[in-house]
Structure formats: structure tokens, C-alpha cells
Backbone and ligand atoms as CSV (ligand in chain L), in Angstrom:
chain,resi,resn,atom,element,x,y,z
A,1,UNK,N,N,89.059,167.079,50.844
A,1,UNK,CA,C,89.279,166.523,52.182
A,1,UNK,C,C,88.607,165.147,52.286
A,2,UNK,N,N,89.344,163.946,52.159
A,2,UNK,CA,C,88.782,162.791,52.279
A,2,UNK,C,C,88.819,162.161,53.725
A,3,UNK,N,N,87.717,161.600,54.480
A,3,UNK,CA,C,87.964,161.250,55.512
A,3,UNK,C,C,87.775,159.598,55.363
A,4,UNK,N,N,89.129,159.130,56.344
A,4,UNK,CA,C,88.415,157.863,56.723
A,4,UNK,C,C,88.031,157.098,57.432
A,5,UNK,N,N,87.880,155.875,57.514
A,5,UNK,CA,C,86.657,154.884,58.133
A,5,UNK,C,C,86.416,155.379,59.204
A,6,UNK,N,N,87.089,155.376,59.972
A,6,UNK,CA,C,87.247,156.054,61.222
A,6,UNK,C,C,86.691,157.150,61.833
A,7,UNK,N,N,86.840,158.263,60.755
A,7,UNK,CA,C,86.224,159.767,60.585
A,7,UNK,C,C,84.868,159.345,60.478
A,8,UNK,N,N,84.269,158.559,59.980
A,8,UNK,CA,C,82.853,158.441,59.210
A,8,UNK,C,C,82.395,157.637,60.297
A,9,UNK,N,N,82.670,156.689,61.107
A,9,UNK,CA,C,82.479,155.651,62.349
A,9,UNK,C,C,82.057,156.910,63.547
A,10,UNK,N,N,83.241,157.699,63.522
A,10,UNK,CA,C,83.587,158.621,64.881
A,10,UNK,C,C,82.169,159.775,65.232
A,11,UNK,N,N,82.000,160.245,63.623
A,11,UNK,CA,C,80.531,160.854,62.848
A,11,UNK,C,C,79.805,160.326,63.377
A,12,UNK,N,N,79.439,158.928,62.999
A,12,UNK,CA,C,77.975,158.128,63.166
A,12,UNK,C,C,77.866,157.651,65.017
A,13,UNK,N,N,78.947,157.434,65.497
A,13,UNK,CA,C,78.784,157.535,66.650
A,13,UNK,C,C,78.225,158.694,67.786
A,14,UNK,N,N,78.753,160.249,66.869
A,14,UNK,CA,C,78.364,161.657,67.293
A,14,UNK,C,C,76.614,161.341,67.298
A,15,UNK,N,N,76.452,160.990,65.945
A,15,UNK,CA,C,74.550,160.992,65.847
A,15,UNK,C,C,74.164,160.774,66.698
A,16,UNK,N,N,74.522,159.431,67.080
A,16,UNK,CA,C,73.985,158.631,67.767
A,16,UNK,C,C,74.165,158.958,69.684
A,17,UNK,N,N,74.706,159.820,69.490
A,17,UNK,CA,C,75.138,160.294,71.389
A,17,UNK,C,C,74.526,161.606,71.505
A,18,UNK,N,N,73.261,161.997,70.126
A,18,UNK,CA,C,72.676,163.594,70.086
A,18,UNK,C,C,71.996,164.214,71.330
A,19,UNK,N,N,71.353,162.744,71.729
A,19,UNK,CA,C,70.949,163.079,72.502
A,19,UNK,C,C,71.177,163.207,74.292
A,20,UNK,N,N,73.004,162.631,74.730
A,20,UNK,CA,C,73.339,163.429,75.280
A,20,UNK,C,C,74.412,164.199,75.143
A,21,UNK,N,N,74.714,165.177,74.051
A,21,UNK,CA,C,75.296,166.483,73.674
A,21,UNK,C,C,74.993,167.314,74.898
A,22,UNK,N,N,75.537,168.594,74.869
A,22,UNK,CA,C,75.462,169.716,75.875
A,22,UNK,C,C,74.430,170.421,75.034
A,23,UNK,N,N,73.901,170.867,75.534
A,23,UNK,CA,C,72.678,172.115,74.921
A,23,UNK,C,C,73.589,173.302,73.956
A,24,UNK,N,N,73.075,173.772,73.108
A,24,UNK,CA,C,73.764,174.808,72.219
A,24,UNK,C,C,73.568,176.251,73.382
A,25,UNK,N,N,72.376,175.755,73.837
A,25,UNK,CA,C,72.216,177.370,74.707
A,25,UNK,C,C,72.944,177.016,76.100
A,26,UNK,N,N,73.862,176.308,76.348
A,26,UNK,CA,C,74.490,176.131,77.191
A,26,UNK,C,C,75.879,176.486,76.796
A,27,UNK,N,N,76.195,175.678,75.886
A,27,UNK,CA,C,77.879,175.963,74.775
A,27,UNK,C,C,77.542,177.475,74.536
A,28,UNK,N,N,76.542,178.464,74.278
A,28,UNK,CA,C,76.864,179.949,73.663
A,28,UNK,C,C,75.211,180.354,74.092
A,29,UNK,N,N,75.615,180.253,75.333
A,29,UNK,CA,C,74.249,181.463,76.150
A,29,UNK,C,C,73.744,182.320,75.390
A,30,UNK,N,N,74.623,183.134,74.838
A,30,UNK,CA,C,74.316,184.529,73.872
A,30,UNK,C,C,72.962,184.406,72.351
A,31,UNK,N,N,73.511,183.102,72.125
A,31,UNK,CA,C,73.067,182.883,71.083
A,31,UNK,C,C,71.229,182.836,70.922
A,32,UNK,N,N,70.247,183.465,70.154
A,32,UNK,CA,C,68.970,183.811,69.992
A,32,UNK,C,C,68.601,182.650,68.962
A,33,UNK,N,N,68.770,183.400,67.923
A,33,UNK,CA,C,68.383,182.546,66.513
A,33,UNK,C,C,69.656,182.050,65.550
A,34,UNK,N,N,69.223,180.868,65.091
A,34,UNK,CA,C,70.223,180.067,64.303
A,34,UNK,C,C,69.623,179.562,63.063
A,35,UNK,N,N,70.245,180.116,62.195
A,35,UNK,CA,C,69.582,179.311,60.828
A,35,UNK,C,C,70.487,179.260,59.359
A,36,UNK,N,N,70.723,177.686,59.038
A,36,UNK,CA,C,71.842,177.620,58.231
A,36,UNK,C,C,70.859,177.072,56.789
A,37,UNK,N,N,71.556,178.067,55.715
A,37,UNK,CA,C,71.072,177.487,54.428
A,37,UNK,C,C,72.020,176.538,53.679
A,38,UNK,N,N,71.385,175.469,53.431
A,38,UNK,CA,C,72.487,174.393,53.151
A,38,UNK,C,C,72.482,174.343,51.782
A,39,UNK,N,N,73.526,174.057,50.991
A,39,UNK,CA,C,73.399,173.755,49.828
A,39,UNK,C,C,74.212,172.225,49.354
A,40,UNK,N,N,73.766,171.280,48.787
A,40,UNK,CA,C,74.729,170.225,48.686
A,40,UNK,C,C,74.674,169.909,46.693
A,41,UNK,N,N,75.962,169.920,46.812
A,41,UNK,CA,C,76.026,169.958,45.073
A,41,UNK,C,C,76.961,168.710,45.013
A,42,UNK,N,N,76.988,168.028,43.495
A,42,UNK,CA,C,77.500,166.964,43.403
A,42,UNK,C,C,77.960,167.480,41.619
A,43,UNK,N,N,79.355,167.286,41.778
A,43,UNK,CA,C,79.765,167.543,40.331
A,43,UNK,C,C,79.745,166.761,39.001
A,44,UNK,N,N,79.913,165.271,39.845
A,44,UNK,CA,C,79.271,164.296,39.048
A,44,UNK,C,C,77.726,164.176,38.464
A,45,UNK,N,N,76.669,164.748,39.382
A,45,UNK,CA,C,75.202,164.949,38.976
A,45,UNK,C,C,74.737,165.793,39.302
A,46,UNK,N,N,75.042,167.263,37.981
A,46,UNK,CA,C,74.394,168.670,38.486
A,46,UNK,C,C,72.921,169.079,38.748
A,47,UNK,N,N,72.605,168.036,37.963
A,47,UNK,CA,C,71.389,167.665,38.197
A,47,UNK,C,C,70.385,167.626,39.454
A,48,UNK,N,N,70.983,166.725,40.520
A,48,UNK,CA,C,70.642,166.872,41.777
A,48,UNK,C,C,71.222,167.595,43.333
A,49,UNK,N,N,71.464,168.465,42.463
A,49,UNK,CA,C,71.949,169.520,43.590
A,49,UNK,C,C,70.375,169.576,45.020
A,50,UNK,N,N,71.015,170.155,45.745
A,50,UNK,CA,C,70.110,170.216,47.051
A,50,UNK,C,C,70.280,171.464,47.945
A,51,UNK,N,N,69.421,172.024,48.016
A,51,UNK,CA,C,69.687,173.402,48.733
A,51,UNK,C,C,68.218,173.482,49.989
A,52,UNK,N,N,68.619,173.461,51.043
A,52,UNK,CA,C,67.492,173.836,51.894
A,52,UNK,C,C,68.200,174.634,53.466
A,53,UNK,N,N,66.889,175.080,54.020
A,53,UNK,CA,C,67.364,175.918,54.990
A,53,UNK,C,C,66.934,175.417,56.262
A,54,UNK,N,N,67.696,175.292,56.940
A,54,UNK,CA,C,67.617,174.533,58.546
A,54,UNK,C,C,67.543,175.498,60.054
A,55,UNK,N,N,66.639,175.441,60.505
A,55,UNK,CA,C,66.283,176.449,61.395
A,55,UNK,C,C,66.394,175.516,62.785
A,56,UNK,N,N,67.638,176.137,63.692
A,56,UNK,CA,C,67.513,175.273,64.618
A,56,UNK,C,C,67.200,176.135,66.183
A,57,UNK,N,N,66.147,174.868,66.979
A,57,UNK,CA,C,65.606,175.642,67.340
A,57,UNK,C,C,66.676,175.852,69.148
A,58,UNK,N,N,67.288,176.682,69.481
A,58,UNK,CA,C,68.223,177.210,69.950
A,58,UNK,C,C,67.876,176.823,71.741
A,59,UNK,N,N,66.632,176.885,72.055
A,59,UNK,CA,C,66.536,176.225,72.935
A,59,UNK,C,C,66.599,174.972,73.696
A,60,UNK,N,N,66.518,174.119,72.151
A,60,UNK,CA,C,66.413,172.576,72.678
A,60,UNK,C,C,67.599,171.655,71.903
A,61,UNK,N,N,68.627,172.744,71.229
A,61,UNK,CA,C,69.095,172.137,70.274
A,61,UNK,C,C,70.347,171.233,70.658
A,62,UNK,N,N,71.093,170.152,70.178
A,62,UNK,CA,C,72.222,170.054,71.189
A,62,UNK,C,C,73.501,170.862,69.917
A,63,UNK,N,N,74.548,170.935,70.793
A,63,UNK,CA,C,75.270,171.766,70.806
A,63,UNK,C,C,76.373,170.393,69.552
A,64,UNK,N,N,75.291,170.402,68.260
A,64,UNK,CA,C,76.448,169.587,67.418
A,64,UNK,C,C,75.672,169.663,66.047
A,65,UNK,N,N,76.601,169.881,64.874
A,65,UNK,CA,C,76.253,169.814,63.906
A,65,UNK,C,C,76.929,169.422,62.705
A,66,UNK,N,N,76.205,168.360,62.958
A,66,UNK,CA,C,76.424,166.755,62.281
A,66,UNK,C,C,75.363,166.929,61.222
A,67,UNK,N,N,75.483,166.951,59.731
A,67,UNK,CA,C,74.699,166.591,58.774
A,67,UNK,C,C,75.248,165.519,57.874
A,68,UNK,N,N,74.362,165.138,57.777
A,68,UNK,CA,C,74.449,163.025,57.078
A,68,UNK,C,C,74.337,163.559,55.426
A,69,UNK,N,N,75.402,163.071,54.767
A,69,UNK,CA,C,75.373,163.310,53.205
A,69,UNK,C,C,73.303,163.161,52.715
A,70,UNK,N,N,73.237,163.914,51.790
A,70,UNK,CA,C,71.869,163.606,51.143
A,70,UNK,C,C,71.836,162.222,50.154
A,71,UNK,N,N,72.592,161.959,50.080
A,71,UNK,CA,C,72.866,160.382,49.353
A,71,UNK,C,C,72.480,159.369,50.246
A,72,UNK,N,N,70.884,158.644,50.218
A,72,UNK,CA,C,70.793,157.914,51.091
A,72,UNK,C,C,71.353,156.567,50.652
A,73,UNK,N,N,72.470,156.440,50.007
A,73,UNK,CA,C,73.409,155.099,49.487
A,73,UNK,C,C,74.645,155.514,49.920
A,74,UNK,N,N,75.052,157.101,50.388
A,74,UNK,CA,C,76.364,157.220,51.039
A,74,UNK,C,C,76.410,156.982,52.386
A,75,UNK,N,N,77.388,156.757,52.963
A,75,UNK,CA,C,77.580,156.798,54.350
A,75,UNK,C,C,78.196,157.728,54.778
A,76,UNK,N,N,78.562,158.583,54.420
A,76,UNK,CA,C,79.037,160.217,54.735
A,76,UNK,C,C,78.458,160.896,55.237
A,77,UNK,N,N,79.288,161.849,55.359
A,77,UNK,CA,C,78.240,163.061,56.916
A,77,UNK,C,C,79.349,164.478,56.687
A,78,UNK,N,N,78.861,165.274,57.177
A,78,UNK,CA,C,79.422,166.404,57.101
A,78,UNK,C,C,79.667,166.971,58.763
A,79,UNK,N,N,80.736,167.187,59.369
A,79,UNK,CA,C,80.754,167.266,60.761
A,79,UNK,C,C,81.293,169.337,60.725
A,80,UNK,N,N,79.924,170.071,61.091
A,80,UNK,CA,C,80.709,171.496,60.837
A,80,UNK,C,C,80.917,172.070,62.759
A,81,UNK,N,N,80.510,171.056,63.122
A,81,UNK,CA,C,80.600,171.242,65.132
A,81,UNK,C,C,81.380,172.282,65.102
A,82,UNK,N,N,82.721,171.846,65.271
A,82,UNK,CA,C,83.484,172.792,65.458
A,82,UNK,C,C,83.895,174.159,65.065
A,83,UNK,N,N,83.433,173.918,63.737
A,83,UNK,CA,C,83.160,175.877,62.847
A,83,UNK,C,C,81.986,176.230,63.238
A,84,UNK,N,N,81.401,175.743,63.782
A,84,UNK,CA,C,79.954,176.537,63.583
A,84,UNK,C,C,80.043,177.121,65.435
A,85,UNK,N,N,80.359,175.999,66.295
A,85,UNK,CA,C,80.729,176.338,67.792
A,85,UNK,C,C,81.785,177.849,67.818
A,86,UNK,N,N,82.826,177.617,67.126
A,86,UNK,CA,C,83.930,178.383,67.379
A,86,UNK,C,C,83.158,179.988,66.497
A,87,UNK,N,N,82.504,179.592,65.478
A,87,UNK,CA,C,81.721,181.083,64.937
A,87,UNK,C,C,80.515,181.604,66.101
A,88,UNK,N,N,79.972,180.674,66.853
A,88,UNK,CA,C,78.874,181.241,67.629
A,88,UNK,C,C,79.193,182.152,68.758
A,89,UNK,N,N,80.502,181.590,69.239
A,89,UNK,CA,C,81.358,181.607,70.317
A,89,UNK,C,C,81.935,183.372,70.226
A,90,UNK,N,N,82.385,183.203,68.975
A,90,UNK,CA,C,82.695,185.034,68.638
A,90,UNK,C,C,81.571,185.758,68.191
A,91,UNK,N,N,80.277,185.263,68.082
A,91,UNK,CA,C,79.070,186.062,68.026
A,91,UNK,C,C,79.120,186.539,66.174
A,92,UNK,N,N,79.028,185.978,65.643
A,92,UNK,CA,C,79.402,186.378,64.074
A,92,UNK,C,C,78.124,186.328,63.991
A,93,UNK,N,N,77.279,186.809,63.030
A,93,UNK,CA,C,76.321,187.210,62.890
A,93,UNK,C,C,75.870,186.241,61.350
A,94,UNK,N,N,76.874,186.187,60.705
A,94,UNK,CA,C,76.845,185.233,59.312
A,94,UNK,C,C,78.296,184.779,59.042
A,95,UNK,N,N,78.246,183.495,58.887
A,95,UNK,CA,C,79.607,182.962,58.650
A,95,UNK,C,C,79.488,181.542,57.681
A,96,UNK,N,N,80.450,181.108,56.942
A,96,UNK,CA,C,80.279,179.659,56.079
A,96,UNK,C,C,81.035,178.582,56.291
A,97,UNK,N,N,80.954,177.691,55.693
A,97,UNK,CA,C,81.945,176.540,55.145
A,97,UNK,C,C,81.416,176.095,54.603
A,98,UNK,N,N,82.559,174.644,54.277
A,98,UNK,CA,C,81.846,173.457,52.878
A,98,UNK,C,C,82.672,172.944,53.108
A,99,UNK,N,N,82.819,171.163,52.553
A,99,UNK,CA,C,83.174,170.123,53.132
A,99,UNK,C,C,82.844,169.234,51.913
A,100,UNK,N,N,83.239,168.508,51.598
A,100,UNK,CA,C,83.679,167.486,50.838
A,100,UNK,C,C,83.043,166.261,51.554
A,101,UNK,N,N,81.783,165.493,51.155
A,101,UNK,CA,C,81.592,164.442,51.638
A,101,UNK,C,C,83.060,163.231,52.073
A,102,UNK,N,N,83.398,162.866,50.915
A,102,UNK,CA,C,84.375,161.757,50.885
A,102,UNK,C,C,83.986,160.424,51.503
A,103,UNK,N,N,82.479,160.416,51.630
A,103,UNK,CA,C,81.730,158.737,51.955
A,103,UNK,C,C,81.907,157.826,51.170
A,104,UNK,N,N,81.287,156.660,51.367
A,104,UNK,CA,C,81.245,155.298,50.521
A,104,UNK,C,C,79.727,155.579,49.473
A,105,UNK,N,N,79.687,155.653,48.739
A,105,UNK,CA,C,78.519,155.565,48.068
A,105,UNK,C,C,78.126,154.230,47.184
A,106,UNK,N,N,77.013,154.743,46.248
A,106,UNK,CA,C,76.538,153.171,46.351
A,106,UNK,C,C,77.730,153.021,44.997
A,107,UNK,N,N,78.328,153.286,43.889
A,107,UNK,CA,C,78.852,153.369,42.986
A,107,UNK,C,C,80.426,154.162,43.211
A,108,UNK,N,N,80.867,153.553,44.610
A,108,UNK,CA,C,82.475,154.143,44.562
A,108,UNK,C,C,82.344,155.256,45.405
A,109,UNK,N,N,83.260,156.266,45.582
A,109,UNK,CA,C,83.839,157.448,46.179
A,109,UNK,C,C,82.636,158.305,46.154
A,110,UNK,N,N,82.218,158.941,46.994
A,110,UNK,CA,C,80.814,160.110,47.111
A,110,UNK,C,C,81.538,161.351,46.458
A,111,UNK,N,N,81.221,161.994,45.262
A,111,UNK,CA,C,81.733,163.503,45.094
A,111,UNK,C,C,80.883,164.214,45.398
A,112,UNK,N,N,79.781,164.209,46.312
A,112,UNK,CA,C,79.189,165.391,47.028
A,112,UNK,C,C,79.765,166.265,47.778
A,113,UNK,N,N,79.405,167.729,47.836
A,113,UNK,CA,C,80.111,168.593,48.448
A,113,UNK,C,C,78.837,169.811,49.066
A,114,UNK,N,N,79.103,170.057,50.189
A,114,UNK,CA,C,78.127,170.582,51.196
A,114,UNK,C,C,78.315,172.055,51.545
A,115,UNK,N,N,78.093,172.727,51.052
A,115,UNK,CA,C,77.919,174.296,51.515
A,115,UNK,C,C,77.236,174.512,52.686
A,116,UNK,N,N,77.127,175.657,53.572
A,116,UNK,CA,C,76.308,176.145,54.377
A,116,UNK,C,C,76.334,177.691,54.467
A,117,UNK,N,N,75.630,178.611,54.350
A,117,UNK,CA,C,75.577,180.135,54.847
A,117,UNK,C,C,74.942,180.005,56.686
A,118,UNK,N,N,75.378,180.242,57.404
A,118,UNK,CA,C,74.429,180.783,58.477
A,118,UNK,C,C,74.342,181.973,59.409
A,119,UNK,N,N,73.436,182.054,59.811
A,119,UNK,CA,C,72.487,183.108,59.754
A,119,UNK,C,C,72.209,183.273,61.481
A,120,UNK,N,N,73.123,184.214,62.333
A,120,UNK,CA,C,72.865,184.170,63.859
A,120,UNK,C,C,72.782,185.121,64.174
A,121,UNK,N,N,71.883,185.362,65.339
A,121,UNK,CA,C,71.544,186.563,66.381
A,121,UNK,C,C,71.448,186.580,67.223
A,122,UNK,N,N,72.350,187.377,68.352
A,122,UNK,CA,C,72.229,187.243,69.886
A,122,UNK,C,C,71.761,187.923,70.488
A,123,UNK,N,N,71.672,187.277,71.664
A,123,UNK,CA,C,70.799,188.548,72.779
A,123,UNK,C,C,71.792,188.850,73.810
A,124,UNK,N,N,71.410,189.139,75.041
A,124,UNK,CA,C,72.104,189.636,75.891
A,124,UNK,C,C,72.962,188.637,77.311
L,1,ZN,ZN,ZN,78.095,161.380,50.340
């Protein structure tokens, strides 16, 4: 999935408006705990794969999830808003995706590619 200029502009503009997003505990009341394990692999350099776990904190969080490629020479981003909204929304308890950077990097086309597992629990 390659996105362009546009896609990656439209992204960096999301960042940048984080802070007035709608609250996540506003978009999915229900929702308790949130926590996505990320993994970002690059086929070109297996070498620097990247795996960490992101705990967001559900009260203050805004209701968007926008992660910026780990290539600080790409300009790519990973936009999972809408899967991750539409999974909270049906109360899934663990759900995934992955995404294909498709940024500018410093040496041509970004082949990074972004996993996520996450990890939710609701209350009442
Ligand atoms: Zn990238």
C-alpha cells in the first residue's frame, strides 16, 4: 500500500491537530485499558527491526493513532485511526494490522512495514 504526498501531508497535519482530537474516552466510553505491541520490520535491513509496546493512557489520550515511521530520515507514518477506532467501538478485546510505510526515505522508497497486536479492556 503506497501512499501519496498527500496521504503523508494529510498524516502530518493529523499530528499536528493531536492536540485538538476528541478524547479516546469520549470516541469509546467503554474502553479501560489500551495497549498496542508494535513491531516495525524492514526487509531491506533485518537487522533493525523494532518492536516495542505502547501503553496508552485512556484517559487523556486523543482519540487518534498516528505512528511516525521509526526511520528518522523517512517521512512516513502509519495512520491505524480508523482500525483501531472501529475495533474499540465493537469492544474486541485483541485485534491487529500492518501497514506498509511507503515514505520518502533518506535513500529512495521506505520498505518499512509496521505491525501492531493490541491489547483492550472494558468496563461498564
Ligand atoms: Zn518509513
Amino acid at each position: 500500500m503506497r501512499k501519496d504526498v498527500e496521504a503523508v501531508q494529510r498524516t502530518t497535519e493529523r499530528r499536528n491537530n493531536e492536540d485538538d482530537a476528541e478524547r479516546l474516552s469520549e470516541v469509546v466510553p467503554q474502553l479501560a485499558t489500551l495497549s498496542l505491541q508494535i513491531e516495525e520490520t524492514d526487509p531491506e535491513n533485518p537487522n533493525e527491526d523494532v518492536a516495542y509496546v505502547r501503553h496508552i493512557v485512556v484517559g487523556r489520550a486523543p482519540a487518534l493513532f498516528v505512528l511516525p515511521c521509526t526511520d528518522r530520515k523517512c517521512d512516513g507514518g502509519h495512520d491505524f485511526t480508523k482500525l483501531v477506532l472501529g475495533a474499540l467501538k465493537k469492544q474486541q478485546a485483541t485485534f491487529e494490522g500492518q501497514d506498509a510505510c511507503g515514505g520518502q526515505a533518506k535513500e529512495g522508497p521506505c520498505s518499512r512495514e509496521m505491525s501492531f497486536v493490541a491489547s483492550a479492556t472494558y468496563g461498564d
